[in-house]
N, C-alpha and C positions, 0 to 999 in steps of 0.2 A: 463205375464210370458210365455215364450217359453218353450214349453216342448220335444220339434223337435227335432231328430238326425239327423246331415250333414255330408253325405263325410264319414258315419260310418259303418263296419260290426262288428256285434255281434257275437260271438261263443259261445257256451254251455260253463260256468265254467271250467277251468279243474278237479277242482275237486267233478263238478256232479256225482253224480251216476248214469246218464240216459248214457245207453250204444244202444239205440236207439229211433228214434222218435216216437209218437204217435198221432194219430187225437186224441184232446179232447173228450170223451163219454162217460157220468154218465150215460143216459136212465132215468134221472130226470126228475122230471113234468117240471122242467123250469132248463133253459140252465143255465152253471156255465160260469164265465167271460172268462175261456177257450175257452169254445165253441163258444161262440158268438164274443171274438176274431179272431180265425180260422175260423171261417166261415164270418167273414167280409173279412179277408184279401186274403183266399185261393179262388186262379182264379183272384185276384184284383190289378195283382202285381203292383206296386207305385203309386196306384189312393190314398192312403189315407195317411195322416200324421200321427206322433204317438196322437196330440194330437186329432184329428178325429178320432182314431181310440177308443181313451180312453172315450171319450165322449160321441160316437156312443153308445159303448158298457155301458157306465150308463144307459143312453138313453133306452134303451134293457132289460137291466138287471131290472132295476127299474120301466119300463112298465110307463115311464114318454111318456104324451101325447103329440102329433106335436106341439099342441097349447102353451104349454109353452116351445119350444123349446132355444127365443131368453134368453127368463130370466135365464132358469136352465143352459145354456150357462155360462152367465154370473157371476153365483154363483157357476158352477162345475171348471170353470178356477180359480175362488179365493181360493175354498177351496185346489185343487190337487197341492201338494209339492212336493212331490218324489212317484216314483210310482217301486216297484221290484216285484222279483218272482221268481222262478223255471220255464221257459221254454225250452222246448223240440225241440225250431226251433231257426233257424238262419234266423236273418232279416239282410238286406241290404238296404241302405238308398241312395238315390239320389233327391235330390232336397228337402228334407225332405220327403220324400214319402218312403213307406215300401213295401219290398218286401220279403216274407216267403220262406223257402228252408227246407224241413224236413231234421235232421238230421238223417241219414242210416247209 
């Protein structure tokens, strides 16, 4: 399963409510998929695809060890279907890689 955007720009909804962007920040003991998304991607522009980016961010969030990197790999691509949300940035895709733009 490809989960990559090509040749795609993303805009905010138009019928978001967010009338400007924000850095992700709870001040949580541990990072929300926000923040560990934004800070994968922000300064990174088209190093990562979406699904690196989503996986990274398991990865991260679930405190899975290097060592089982190939397998949980393999079982995060079969379980992820569709992936949405609420976000406050505009990404831009070239060659499948993401590049963040806060929306001002």
């Amino acid at each position: 399963m490809n989960l990559n955007y090509y040749n795609t720009f993303i805009l905010v909804a138009e019928d978001s409510i967010a009338d400007h962007g924000e850095i992700p920040n709870t001040k949580r003991r541990n990072k929300t998929v926000g923040e560990i998304q934004f800070e994968l991607l922000n300064g990174h522009d088209y190093k990562y695809t979406q699904e690196e980016v989503l996986f990274e961010t398991h990865m991260l969030h679930k405190n899975i060890p290097e060592e089982a990197r190939e397998a949980e790999r393999e079982a995060f691509l079969v379980r992820v279907k569709h992936v949405c949300g609420r976000r406050h940035w505009v990404s831009d895709t070239a060659g499948g890689c993401i590049l963040i733009r806060m929306v001002m």
